[in-house]
C-alpha positions as a Markdown table, in Angstrom:
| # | Residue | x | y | z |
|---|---|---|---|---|
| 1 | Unk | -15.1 | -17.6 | 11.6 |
| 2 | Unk | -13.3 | -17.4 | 8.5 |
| 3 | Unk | -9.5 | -17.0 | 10.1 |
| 4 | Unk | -8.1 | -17.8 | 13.8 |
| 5 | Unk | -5.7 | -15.0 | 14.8 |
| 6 | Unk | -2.4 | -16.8 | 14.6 |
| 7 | Unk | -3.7 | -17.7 | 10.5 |
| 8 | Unk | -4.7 | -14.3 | 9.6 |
| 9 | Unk | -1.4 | -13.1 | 11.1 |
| 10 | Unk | 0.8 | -15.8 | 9.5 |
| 11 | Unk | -1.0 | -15.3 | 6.3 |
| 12 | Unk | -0.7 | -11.3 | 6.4 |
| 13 | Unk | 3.3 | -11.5 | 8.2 |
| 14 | Unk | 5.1 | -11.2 | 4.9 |
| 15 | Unk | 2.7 | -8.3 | 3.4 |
| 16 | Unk | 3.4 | -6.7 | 7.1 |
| 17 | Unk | 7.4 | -6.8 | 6.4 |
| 18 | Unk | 7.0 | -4.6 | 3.5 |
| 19 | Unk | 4.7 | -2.1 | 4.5 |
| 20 | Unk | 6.0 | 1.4 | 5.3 |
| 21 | Unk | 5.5 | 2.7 | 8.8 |
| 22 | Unk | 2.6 | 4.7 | 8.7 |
| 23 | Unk | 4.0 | 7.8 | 10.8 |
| 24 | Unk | 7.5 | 7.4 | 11.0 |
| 25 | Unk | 7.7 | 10.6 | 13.1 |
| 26 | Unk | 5.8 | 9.6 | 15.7 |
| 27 | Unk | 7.3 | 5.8 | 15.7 |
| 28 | Unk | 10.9 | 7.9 | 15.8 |
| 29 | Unk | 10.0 | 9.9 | 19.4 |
| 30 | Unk | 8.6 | 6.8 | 20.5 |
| 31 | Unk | 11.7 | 4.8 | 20.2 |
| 32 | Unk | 13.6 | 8.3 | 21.4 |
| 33 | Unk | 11.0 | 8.2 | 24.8 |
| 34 | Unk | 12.2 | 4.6 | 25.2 |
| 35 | Unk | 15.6 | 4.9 | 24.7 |
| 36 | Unk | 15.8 | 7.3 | 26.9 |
| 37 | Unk | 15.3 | 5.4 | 30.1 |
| 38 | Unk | 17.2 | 2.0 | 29.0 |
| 39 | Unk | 20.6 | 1.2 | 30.5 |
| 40 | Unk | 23.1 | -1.3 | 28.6 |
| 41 | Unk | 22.2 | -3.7 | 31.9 |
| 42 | Unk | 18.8 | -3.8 | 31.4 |
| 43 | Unk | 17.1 | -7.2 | 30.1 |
| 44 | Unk | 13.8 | -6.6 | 28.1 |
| 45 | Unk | 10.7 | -8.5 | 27.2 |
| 46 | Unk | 8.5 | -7.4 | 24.6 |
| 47 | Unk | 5.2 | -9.5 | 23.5 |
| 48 | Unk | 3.6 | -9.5 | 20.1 |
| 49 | Unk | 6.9 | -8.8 | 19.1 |
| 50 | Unk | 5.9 | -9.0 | 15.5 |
| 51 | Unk | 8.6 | -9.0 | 12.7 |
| 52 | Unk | 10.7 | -7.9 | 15.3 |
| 53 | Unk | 11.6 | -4.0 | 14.3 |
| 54 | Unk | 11.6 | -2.1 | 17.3 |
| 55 | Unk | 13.3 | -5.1 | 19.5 |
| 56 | Unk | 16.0 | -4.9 | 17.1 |
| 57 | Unk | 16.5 | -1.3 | 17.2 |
| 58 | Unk | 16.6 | -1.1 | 20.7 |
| 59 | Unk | 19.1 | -3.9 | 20.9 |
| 60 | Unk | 22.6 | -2.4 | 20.9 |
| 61 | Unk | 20.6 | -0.1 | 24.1 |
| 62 | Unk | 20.6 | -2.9 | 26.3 |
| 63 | Unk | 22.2 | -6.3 | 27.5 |
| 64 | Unk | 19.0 | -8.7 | 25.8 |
| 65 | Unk | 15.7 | -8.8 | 24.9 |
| 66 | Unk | 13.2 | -11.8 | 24.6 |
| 67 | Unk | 10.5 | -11.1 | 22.0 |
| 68 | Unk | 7.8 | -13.1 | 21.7 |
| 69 | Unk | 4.9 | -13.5 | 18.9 |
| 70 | Unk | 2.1 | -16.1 | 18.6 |
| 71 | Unk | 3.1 | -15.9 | 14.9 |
| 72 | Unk | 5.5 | -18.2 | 13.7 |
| 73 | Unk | 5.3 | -16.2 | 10.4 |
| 74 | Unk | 6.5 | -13.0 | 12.3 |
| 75 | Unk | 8.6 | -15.2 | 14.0 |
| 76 | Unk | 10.3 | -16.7 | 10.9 |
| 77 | Unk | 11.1 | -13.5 | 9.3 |
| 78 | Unk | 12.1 | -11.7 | 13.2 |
| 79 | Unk | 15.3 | -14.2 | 13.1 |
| 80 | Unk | 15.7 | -13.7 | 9.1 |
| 81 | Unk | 16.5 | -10.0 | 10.8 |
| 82 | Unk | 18.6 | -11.4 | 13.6 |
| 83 | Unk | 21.0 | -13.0 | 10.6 |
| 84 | Unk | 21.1 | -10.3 | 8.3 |
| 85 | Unk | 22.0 | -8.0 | 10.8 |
| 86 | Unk | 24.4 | -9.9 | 13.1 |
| 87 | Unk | 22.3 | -9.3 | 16.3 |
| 88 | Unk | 23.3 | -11.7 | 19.0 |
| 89 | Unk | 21.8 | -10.5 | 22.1 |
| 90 | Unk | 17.9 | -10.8 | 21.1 |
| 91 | Unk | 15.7 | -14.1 | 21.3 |
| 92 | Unk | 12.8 | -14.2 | 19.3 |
| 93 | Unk | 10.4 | -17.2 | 20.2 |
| 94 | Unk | 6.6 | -18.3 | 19.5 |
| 95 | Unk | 4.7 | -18.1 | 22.6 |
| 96 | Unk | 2.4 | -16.2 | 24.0 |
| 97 | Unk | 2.7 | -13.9 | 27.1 |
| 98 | Unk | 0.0 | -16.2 | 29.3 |
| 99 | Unk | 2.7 | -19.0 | 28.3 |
| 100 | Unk | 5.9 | -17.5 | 28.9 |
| 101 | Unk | 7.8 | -17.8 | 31.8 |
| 102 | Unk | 7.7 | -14.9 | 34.6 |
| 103 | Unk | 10.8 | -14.2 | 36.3 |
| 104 | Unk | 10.8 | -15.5 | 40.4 |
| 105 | Unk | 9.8 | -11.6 | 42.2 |
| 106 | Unk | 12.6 | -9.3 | 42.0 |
| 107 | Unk | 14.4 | -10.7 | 39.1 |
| 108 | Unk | 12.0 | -9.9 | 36.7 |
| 109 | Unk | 12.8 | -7.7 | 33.3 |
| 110 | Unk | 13.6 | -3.9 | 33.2 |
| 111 | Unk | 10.9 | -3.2 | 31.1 |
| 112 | Unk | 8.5 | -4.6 | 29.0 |
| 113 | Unk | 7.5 | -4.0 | 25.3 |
| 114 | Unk | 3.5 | -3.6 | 24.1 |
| 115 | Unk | 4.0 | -2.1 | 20.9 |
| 116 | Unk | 0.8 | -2.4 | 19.2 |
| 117 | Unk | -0.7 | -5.1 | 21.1 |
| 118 | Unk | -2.9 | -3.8 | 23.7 |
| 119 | Unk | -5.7 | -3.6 | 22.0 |
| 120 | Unk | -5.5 | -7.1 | 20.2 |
| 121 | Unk | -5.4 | -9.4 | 23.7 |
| 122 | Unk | -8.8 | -11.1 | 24.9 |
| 123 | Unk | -8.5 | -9.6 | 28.7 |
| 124 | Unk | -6.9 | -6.8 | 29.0 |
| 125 | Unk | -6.6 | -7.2 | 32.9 |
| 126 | Unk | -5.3 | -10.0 | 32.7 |
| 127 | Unk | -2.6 | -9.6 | 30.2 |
| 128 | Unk | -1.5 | -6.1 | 32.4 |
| 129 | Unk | -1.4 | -8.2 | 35.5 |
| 130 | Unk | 0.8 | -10.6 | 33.3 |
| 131 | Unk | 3.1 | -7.5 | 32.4 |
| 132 | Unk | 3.4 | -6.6 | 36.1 |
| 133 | Unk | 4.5 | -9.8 | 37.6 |
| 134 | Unk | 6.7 | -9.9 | 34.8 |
| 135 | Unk | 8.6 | -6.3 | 35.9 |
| 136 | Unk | 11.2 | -6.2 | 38.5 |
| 137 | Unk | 10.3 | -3.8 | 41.1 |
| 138 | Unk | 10.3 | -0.1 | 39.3 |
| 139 | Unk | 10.7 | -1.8 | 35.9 |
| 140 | Unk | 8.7 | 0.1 | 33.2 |
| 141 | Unk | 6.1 | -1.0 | 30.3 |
| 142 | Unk | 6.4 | 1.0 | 27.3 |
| 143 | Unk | 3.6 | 0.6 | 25.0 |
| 144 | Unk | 1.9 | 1.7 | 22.0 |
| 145 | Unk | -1.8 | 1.1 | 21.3 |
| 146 | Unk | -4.8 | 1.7 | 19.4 |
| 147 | Unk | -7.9 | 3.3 | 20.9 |
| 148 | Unk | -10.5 | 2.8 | 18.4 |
| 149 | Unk | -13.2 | 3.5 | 21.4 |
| 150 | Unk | -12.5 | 7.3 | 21.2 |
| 151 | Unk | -12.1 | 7.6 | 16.9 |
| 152 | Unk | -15.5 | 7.6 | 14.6 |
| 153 | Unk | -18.9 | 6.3 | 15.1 |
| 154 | Unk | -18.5 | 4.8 | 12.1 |
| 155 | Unk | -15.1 | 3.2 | 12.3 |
| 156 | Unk | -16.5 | 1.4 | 15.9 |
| 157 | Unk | -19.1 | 0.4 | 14.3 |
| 158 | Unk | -17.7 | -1.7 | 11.4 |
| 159 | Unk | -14.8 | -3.1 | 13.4 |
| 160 | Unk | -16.3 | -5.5 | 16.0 |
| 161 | Unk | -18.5 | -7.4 | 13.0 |
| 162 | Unk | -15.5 | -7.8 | 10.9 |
| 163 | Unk | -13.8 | -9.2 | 14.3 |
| 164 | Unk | -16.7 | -11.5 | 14.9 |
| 165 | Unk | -16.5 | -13.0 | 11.6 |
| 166 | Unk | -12.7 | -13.1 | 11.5 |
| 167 | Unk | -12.0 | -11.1 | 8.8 |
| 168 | Unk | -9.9 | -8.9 | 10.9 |
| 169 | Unk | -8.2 | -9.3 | 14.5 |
| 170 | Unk | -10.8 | -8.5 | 17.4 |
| 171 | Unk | -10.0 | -5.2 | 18.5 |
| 172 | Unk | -11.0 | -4.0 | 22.1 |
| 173 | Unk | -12.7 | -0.4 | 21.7 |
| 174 | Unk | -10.5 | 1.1 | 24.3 |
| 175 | Unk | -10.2 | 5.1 | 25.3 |
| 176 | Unk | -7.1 | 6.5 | 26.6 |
| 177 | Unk | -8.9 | 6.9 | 29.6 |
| 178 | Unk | -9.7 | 3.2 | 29.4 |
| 179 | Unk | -6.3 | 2.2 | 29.0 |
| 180 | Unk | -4.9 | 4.5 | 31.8 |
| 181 | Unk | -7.2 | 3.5 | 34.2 |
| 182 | Unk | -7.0 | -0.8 | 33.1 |
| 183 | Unk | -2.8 | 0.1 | 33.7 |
| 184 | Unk | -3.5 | 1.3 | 37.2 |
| 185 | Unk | -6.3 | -0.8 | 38.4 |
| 186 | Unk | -3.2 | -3.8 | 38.1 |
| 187 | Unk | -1.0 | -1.5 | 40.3 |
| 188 | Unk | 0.9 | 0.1 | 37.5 |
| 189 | Unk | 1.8 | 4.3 | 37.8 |
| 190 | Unk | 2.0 | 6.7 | 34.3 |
| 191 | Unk | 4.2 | 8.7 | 34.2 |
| 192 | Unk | 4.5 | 9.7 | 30.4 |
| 193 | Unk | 1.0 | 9.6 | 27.8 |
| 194 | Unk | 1.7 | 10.9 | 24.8 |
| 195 | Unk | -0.3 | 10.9 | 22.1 |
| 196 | Unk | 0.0 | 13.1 | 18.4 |
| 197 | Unk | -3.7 | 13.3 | 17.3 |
| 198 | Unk | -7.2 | 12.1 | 18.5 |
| 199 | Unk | -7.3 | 9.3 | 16.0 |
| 200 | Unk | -2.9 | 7.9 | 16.7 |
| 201 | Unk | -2.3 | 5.3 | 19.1 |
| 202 | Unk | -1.5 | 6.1 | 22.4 |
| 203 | Unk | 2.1 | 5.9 | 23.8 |
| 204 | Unk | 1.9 | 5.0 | 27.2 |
| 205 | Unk | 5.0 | 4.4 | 29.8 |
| 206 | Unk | 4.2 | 3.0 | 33.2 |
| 207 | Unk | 5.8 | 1.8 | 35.9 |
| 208 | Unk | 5.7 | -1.2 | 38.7 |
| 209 | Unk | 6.1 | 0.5 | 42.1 |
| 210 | Unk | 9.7 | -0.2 | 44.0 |
């Protein structure tokens, strides 16, 4: 394997800070969806946090965030962010979401962040069952990801060699049927899908049951 995950991501995490957003529309009404079920009281978590854009954005909408990256690349340049623009109430740390520390049941988060990350984690199940026993009781997970499994023969095709070999992440070949169904199988309810074309990611809002 040419690169482990955390090195191809430290190595790519300054070239990542300087690209555009691909669709800026749809990133917008993602962050509108979002925004419009946060409450100044509510304390987020959001994992794979990256460089730490949409944490910071959703800041001033809430009391605080943890964000979390295995990068410390994305990490580094997250709290570069957190100076330049005088954010106080968002704590970016390495870690992991396996690592991190759950809240004791019923004092969990409001709402967790998976902003395209889904598709990146080595057990999906496991990592949504992580999300849930993070949420307080009718907490939501908002989240954004990749489902390679319903695009081109071709693009499934190249991906999962280029994975094996580690010249790009290993991407799960989910549908949005996969996804749905992985969400509620670890006891999570939709309520909002949304996505703009066959090929975008899926935006996905869920909820842990009161």
């Amino acid at each position: 394997m040419l690169f482990q995950p955390t090195t191809f991501w430290n190595l790519m995490a300054r070239r990542y800070a300087r690209s555009p957003i691909k669709n800026l529309e749809a990133y917008q009404h993602k962050l509108d969806m979002t925004a419009r079920y946060l409450s100044p009281q509510d304390r987020l978590l959001e994992f794979g946090c990256g460089t730490g854009t949409t944490a910071l954005i959703h800041a001033a909408r809430v009391s605080h965030i943890d964000a979390i990256d295995f990068s410390s690349e994305m990490i580094a340049i997250a709290r570069e962010k957190v100076v330049e623009q005088n954010v106080t109430n968002v704590r970016f740390e390495v870690a992991e979401l396996e690592d991190w520390p759950i809240p004791e049941d019923g004092d969990g988060y409001d709402a967790v962040l998976a902003m395209s990350i889904l598709h990146l984690v080595t057990d999906l199940d496991a990592t949504l069952g992580r999300v849930y026993q993070a949420l307080k009781p009718g907490g939501l997970l908002f989240s954004s990801t990749a489902c390679i499994g319903s695009q081109s023969a071709l693009l499934r095709s190249i991906l999962p060699p280029l994975g094996a070999i580690g010249i790009l992440p290993k991407i799960l070949m989910l549908t949005p049927d996969m996804l749905t169904q992985a969400m509620t199988a670890q006891g999570l309810t939709v309520e909002h899908f949304w996505q703009p074309a066959k090929d975008a990611a899926a935006f996905v809002i869920a909820r842990r049951p009161e």
